[in-house]
N, C-alpha and C positions, 0 to 999 in steps of 0.2 A: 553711351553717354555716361559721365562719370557720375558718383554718386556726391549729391551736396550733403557738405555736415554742417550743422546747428552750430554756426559760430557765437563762443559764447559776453553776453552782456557786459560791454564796457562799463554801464551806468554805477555799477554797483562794485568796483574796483576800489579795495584799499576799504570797504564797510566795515569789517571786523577789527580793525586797526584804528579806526577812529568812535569803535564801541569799547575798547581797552583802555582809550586815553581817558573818555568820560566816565567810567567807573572809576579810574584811581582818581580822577578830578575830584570826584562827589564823593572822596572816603572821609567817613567821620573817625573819631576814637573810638575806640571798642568800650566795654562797659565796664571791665577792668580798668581799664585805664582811667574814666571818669570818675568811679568810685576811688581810685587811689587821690584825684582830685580832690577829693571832695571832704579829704580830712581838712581838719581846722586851720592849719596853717597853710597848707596850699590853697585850700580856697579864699582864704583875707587875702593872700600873694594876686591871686589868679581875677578877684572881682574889686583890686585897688590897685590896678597897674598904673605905672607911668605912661605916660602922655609920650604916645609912637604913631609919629604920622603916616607910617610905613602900613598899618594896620587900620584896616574900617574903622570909622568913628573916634579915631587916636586912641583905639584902647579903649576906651570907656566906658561901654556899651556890651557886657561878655553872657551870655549865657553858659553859666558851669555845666547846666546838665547834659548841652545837647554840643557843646564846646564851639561856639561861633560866636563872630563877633557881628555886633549888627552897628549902621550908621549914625540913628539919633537912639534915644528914649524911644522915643513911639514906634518907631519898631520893633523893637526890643519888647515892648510890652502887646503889643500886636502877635508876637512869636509868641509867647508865652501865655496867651490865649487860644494858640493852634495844634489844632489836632496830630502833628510830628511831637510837637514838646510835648503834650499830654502822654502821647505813647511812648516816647523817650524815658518820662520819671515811672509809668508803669514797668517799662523794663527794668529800670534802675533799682525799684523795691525790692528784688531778688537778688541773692546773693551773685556774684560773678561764678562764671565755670570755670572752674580750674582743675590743675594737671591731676589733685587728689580724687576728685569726684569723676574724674574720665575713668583711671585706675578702679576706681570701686566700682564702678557700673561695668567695667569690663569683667569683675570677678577678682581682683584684687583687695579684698576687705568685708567691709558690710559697706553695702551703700547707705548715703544719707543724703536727705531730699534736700534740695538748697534753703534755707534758712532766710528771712525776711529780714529787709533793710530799711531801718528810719528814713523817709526822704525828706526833708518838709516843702511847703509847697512855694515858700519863698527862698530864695536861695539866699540870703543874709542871715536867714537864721544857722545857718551851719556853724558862722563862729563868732556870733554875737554873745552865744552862753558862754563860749570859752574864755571870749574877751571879758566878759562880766566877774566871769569869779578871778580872774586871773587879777583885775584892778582890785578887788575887796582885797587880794591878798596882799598888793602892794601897799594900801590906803592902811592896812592895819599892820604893816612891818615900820610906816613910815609914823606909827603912833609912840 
């Protein structure tokens, strides 16, 4: 009598292939990328967009740190009381990794330990100073 073999599990055909689509679904910006956000004038750009129905909430609604868009206010400020955005601006306080600090930790240089980054914890304040002085200087050109 011949020998039977373990025919193997339909159930579970095509698993790894629909574990590959949900990781790039769920990709956020990297931390470079946000902190390049996050200079003064992309971010007035980035948290005063135009009205795009194509986009949750028509735009409205953006969280710079953690880079999504949410529907009304209240979730919006619902997020920004949760422990993803808390750990998002903790990572953001650190400087980004980049190509220089790979090279010195491989032995290319002296290494330097990443350096601390301003966050504040309302994201309007990023270029409300900037917008502040930059009027004093128009209000006193237009003297």
């Amino acid at each position: 009598m011949p020998k039977k073999t373990r025919s193997k599990n339909k159930s579970h055909s095509g698993v790894d292939k629909k574990g590959k689509i949900l990781k790039t679904k769920r990709k956020t910006k990297d931390l470079d990328e946000v902190q390049a956000n996050m200079a003064a004038e992309t971010a007035r750009h980035l948290l005063n967009q135009p009205i795009d129905y194509d986009i949750p909430g028509a735009a409205q609604h953006y969280c710079l740190y953690c880079a999504r868009y949410f529907v009304d206010d209240h979730n919006l400020q619902h997020h920004l009381k949760s422990k993803v955005h808390k750990r998002r601006v903790k990572d953001l306080k650190t400087e980004a990794y980049t190509l220089e600090e790979a090279e010195q930790a491989a032995g290319k240089g002296q290494y330097r330990p990443p350096r601390s980054v301003h966050v504040p914890d309302d994201q309007k304040k990023l270029y409300k100073m900037d917008t502040d002085s930059v009027e004093d200087v128009i209000s006193s050109d237009n003297k």
